[in-house]
N, CA, C and O of each residue as an XYZ file, in Angstrom:
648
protein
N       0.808     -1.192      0.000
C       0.000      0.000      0.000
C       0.853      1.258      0.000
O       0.342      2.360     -0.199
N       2.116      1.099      0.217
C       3.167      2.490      0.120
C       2.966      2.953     -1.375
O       2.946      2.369     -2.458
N       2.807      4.436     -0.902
C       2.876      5.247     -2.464
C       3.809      5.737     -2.847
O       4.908      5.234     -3.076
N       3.368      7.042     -2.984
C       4.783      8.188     -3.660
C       4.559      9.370     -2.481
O       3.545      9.647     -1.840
N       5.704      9.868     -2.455
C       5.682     11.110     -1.270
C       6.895     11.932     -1.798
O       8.001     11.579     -2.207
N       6.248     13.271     -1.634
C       7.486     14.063     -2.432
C       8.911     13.836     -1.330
O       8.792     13.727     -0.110
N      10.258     13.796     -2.089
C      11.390     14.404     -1.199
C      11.382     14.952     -0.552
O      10.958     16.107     -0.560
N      12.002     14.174      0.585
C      11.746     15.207      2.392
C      13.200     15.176      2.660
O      14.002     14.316      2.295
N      13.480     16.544      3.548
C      14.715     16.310      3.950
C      14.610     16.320      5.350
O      15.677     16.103      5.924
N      13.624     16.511      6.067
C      13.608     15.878      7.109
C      12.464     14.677      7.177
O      11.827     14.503      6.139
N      12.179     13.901      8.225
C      10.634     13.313      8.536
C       9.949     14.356      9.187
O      10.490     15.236      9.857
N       8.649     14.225      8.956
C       7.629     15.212      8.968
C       6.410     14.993     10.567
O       5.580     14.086     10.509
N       6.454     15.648     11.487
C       5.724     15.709     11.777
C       4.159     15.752     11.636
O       3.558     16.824     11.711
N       3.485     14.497     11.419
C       2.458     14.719     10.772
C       1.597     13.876     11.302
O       1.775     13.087     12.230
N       0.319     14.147     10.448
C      -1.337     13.862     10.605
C      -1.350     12.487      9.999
O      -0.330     11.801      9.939
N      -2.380     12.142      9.604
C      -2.739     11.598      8.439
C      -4.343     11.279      8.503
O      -5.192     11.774      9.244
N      -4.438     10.578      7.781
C      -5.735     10.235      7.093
C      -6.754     10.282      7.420
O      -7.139     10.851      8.441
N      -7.613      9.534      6.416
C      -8.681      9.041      6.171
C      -9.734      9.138      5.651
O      -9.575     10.257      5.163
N     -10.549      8.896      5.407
C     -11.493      7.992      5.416
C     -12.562      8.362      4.154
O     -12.406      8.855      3.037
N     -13.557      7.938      4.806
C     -14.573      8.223      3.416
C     -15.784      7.270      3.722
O     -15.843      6.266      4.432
N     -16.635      7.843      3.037
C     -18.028      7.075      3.377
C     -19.302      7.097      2.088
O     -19.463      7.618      0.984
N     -19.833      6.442      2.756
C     -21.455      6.215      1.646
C     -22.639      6.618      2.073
O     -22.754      6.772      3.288
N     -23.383      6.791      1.517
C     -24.751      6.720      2.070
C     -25.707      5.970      1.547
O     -25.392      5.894      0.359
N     -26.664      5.381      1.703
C     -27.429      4.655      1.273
C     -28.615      5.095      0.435
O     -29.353      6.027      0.754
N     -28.751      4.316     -0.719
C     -28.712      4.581     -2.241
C     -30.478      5.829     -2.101
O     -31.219      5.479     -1.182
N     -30.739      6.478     -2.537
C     -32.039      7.802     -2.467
C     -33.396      6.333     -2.411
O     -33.431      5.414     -3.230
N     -34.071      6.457     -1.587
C     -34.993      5.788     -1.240
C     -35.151      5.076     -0.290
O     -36.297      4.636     -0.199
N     -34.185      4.650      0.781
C     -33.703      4.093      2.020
C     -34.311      4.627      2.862
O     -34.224      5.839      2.661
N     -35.076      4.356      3.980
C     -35.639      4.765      5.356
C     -34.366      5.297      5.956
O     -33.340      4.701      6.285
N     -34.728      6.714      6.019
C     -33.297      7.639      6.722
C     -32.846      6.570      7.677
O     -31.827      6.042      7.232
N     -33.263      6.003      8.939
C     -33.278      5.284      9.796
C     -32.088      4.069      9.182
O     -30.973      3.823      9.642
N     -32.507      3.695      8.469
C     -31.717      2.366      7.950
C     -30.360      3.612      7.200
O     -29.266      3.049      7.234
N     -30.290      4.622      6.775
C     -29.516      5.108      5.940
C     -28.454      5.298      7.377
O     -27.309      4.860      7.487
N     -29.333      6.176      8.508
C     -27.839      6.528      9.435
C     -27.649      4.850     10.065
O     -26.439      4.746     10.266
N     -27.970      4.225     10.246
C     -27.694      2.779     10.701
C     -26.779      2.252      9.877
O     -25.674      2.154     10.411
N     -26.859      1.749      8.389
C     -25.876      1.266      7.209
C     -24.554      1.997      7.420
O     -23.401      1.574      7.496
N     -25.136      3.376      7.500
C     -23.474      3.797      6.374
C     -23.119      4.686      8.154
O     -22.409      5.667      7.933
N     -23.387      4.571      9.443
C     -22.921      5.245     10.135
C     -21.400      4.944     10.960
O     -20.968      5.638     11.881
N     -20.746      3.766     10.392
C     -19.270      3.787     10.298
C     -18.644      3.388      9.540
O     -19.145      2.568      8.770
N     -17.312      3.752      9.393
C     -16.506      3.386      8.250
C     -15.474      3.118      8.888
O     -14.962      3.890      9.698
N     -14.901      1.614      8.503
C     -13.543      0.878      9.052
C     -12.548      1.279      7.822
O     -12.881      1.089      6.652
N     -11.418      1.796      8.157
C     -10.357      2.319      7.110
C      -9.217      0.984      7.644
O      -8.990      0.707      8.822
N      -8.668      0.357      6.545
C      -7.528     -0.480      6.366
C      -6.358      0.108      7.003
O      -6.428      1.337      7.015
N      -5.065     -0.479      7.659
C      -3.854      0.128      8.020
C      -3.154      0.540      6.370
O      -3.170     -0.048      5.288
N      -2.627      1.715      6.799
C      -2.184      1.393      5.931
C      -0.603      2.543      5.679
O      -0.755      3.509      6.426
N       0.549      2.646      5.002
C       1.713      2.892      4.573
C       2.188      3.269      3.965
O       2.115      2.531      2.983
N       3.092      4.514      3.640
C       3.615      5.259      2.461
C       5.209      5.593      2.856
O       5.660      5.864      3.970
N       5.813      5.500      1.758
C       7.229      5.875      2.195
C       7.700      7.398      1.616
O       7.427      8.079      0.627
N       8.520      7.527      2.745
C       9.120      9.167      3.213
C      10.700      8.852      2.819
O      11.121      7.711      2.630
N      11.652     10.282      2.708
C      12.856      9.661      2.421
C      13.566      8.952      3.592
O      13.683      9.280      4.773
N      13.964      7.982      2.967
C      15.061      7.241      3.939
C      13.743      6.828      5.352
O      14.183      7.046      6.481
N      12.334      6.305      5.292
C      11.778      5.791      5.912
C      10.261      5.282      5.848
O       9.819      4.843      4.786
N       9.508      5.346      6.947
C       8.298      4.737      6.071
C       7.074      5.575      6.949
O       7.439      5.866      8.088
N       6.344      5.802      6.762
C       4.586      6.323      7.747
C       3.957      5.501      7.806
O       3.714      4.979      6.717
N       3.337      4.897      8.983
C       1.994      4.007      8.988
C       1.082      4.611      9.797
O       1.180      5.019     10.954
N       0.102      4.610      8.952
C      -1.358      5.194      9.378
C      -2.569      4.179      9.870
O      -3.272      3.579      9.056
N      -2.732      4.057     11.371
C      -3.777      3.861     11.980
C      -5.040      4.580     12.274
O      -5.141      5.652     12.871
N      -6.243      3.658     11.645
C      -7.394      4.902     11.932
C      -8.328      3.826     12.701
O      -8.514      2.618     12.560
N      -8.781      4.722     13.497
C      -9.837      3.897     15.015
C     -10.935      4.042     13.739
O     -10.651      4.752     12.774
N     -12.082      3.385     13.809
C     -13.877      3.336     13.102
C     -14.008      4.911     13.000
O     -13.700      5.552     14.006
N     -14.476      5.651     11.773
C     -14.743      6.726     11.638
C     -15.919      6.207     11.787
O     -16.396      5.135     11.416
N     -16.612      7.670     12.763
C     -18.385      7.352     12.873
C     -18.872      9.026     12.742
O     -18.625     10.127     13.234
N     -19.731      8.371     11.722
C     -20.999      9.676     10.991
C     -21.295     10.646     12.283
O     -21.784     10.126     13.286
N     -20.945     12.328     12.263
C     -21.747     13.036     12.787
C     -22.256     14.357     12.060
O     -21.625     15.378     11.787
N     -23.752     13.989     11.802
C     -24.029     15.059     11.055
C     -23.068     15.190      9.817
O     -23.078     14.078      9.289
N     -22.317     15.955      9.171
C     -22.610     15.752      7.984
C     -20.617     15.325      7.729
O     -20.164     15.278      6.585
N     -19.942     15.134      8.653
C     -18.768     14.361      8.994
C     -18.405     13.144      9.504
O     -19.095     12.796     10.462
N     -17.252     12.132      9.058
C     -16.984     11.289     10.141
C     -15.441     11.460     10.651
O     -14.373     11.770     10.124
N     -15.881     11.098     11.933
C     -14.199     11.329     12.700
C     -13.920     10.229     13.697
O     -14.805      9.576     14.251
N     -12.586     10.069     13.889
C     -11.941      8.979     14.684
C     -10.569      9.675     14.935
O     -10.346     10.820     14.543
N      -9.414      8.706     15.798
C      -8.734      9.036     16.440
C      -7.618      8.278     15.087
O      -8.024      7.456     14.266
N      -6.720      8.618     15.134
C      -5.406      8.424     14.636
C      -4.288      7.926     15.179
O      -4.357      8.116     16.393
N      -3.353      7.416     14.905
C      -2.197      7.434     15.228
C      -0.767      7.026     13.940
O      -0.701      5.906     13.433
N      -0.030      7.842     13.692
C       0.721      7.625     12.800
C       2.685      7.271     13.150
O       3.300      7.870     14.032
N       3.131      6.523     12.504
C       4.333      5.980     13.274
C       5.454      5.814     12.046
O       5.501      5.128     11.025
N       6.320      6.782     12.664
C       7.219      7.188     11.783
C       8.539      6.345     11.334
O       9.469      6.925     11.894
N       8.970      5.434     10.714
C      10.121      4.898     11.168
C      11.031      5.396     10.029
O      10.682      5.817      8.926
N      12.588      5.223     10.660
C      13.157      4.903     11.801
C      13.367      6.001     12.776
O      14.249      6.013     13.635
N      12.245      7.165     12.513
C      12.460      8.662     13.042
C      10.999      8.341     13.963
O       9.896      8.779     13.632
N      11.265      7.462     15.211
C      10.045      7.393     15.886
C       9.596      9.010     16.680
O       8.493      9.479     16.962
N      10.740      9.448     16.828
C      10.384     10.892     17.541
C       9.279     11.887     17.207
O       8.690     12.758     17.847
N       9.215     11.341     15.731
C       7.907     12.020     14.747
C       6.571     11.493     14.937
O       5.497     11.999     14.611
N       6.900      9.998     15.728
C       5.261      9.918     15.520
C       4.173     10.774     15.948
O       4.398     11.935     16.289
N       3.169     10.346     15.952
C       2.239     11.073     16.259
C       0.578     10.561     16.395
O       0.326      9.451     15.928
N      -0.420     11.260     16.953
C      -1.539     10.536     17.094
C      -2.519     12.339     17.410
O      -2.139     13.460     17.746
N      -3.956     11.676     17.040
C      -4.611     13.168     16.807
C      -6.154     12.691     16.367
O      -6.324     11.482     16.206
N      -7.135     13.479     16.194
C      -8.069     13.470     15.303
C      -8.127     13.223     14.267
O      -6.995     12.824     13.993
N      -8.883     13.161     13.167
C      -9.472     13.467     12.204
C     -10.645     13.560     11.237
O     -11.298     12.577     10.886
N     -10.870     14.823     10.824
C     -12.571     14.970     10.401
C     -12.504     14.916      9.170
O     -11.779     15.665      8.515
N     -13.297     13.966      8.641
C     -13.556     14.347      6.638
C     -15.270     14.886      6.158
O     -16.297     14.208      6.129
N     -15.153     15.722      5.966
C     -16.613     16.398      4.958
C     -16.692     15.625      3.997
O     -15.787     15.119      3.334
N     -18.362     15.476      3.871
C     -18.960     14.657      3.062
C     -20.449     15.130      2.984
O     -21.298     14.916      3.850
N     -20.650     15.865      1.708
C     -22.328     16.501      2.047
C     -23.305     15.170      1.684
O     -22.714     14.152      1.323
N     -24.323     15.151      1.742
C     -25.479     13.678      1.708
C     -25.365     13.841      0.070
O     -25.017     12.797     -0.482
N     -25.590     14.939     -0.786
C     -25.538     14.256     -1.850
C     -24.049     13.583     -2.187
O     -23.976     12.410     -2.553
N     -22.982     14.344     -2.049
C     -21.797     13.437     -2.026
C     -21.593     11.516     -1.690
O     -20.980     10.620     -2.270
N     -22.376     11.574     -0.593
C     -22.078     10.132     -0.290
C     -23.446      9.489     -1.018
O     -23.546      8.262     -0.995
N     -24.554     10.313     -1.695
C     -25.439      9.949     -2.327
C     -24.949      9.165     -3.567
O     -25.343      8.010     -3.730
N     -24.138      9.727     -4.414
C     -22.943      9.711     -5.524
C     -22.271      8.482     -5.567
O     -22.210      7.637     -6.460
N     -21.579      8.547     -3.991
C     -20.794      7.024     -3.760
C     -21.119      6.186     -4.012
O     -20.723      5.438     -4.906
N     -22.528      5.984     -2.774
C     -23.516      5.098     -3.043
C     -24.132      4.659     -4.487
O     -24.382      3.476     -4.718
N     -24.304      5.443     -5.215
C     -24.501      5.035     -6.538
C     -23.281      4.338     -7.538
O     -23.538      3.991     -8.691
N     -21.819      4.176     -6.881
C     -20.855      3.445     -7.667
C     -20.297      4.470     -8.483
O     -19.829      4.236     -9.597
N     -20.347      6.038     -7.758
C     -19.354      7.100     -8.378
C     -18.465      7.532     -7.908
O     -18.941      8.343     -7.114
N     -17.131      7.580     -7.803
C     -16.173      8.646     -7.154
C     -16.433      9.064     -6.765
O     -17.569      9.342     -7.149
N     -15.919      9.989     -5.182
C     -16.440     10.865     -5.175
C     -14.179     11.587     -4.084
O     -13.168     11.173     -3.518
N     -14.960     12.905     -4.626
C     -13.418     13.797     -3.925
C     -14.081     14.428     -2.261
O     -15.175     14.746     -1.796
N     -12.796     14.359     -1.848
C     -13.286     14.703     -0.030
C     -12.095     15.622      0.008
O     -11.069     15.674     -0.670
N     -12.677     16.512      1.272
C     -11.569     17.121      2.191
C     -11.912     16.834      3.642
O     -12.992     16.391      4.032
N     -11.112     17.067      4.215
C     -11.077     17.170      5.855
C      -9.788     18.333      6.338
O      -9.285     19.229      5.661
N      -9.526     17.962      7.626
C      -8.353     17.857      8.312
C      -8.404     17.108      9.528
O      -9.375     16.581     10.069
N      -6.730     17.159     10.007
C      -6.623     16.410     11.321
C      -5.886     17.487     11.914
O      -5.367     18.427     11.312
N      -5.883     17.210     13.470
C      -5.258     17.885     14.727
C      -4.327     16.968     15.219
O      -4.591     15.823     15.585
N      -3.461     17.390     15.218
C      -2.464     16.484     16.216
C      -2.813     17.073     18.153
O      -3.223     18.140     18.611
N      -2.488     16.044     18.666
C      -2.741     16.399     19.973
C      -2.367     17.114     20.790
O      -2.646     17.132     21.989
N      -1.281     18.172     19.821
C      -0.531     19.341     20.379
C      -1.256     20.530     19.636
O      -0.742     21.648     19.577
N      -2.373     20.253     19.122
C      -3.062     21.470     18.344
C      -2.731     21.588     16.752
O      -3.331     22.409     16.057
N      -1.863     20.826     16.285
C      -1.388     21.344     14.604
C      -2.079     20.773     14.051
O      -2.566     19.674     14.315
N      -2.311     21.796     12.725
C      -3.491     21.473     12.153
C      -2.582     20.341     11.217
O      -1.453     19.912     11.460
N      -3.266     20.096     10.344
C      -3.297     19.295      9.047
C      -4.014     19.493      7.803
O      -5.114     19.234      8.290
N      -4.349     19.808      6.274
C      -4.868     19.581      5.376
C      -5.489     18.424      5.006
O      -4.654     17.584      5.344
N      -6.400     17.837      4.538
C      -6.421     16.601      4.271
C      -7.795     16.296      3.068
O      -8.995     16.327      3.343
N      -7.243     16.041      1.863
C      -7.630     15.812      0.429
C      -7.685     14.371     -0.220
O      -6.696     13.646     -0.115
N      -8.718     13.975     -0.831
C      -9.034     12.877     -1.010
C      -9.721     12.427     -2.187
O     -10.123     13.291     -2.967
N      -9.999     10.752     -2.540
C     -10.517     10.050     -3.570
C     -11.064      9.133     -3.041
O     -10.266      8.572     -2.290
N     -12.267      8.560     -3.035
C     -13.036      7.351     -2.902
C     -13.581      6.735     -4.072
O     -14.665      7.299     -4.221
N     -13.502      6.276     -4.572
C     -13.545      4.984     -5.724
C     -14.498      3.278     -4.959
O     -13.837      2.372     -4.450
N     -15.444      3.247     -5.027
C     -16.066      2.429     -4.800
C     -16.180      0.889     -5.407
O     -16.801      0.670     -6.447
N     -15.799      0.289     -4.972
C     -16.168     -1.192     -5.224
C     -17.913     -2.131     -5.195
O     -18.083     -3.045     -6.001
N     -18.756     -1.842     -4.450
C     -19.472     -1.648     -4.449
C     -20.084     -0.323     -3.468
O     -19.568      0.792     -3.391
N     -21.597     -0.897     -2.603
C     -22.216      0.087     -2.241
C     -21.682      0.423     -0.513
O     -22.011      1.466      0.053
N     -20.737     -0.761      0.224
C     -20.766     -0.649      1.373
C     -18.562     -0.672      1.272
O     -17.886     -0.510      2.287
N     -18.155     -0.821      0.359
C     -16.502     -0.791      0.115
C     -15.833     -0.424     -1.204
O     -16.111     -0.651     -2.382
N     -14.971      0.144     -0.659
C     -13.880      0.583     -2.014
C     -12.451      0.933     -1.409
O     -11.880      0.596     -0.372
N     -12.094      1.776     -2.522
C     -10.390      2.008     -2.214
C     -10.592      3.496     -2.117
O     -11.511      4.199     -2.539
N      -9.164      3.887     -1.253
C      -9.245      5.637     -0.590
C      -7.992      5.886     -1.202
O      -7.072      5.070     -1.159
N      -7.898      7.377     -1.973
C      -6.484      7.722     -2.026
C      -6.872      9.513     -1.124
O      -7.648     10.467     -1.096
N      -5.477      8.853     -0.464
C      -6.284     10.104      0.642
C      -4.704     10.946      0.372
O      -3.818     10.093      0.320
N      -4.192     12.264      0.205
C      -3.366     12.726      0.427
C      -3.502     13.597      1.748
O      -4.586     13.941      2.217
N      -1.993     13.975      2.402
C      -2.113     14.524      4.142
C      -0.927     15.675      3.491
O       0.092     15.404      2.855
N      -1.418     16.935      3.865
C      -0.546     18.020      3.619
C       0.503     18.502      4.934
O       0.160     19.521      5.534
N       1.544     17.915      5.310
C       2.145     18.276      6.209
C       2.864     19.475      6.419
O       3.074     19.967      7.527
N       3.253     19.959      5.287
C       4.009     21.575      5.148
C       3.681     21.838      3.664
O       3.058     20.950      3.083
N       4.055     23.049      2.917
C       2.948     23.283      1.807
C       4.371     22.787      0.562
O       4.130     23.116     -0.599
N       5.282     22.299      0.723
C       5.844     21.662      0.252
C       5.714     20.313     -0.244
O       5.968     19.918     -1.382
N       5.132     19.409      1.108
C       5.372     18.207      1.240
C       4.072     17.497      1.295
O       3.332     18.003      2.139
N       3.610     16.597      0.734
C       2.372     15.729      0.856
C       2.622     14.397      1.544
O       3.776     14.311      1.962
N       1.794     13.243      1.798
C       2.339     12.373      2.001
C       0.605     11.617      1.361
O      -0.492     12.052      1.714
N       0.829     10.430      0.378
C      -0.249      9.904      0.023
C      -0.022      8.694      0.451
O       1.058      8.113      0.566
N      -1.567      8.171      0.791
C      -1.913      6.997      1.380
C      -2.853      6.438      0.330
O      -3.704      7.175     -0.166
N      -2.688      4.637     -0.181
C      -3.932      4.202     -0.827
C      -4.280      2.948      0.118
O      -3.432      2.133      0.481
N      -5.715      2.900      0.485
C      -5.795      2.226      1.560
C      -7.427      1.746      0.922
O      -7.829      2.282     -0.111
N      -8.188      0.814      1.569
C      -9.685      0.596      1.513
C     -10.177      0.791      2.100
O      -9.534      0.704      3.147
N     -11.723      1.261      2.394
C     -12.704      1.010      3.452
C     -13.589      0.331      3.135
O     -13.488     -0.286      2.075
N     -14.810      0.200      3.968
C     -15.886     -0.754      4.416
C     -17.044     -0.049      5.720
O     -16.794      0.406      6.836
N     -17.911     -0.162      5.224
C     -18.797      0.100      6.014
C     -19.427     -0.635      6.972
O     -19.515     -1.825      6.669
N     -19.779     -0.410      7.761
C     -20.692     -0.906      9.196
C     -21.255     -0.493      9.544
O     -21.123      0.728      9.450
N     -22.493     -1.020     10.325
C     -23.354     -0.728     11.069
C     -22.461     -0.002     12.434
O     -21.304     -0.303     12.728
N     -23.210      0.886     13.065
C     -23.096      1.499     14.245
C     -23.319      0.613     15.441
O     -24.506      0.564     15.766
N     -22.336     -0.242     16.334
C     -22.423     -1.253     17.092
C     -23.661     -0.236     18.309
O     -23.501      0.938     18.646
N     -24.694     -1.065     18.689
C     -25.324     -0.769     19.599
C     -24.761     -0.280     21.049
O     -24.215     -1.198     21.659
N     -24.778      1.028     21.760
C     -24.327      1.291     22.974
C     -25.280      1.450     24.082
O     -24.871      1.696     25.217
């Protein structure tokens, strides 16, 4: 799953990812629509930096209102000093994930916070496989130089009962 990442001359303090979602196809009992598509499991996943590698952990993104967000953690090697762990929110308007749901692309933004307050950029591709999984190319803007892209999958779930 490692991509391309521009030339770094240092490792980057950074964010990363995620995610992306669906909604369930125009005619669905809202009810069943926030139930279906109200989490999204994102794959681990890896991109290489110079002279090392990023791995991006994302906890279940879960639907609020018209975002989903989860917790992060990203791990820098062999520059562990960089890792890092944080938020992250991705926008998604209902017709957008309306789109998905129908087996269309669709482009996202977000950002993430690291847990010291820094922000993050965060730009995206969802490409669907079917109506509940597909593949993410998510890029993470760490300095306005430097990107770092991730291609990873998701999958949808139900919202475990609390």
């Amino acid at each position: 799953m490692a991509l391309h990442s521009r030339p770094m001359l240092r490792p980057p303090n950074f964010l990363a990812l995620a995610l992306l979602a669906a909604l369930a196809p125009a005619g669905m009992p809202a009810e069943a629509e926030r139930t279906a598509y109200a989490r999204v499991d994102i794959a681990p996943s890896t991109t290489s930096i110079y002279i090392g590698t990023v791995s991006l952990t994302l906890e279940p993104l879960v639907r609020q209102e018209s975002t989903y967000e989860a917790r992060y953690v990203a791990k820098v090697f062999p520059y562990f000093f960089s890792n890092e762990a944080g938020r992250l929110r991705v926008e998604l308007s209902n017709e957008q994930l309306r789109t998905l749901a129908r087996g269309e692309s669709v482009e996202f933004k977000g950002h993430g916070v690291r847990d010291d307050g820094t922000e993050r950029r965060v730009a995206g591709k969802a490409i669907p496989n079917d109506s509940h999984s597909g593949r993410l190319k998510v890029r993470v803007f760490v300095s306005p130089e430097t990107e770092l892209i991730f291609n990873t999958t998701y999958r949808f779930s139900e919202k475990p009962e609390t």
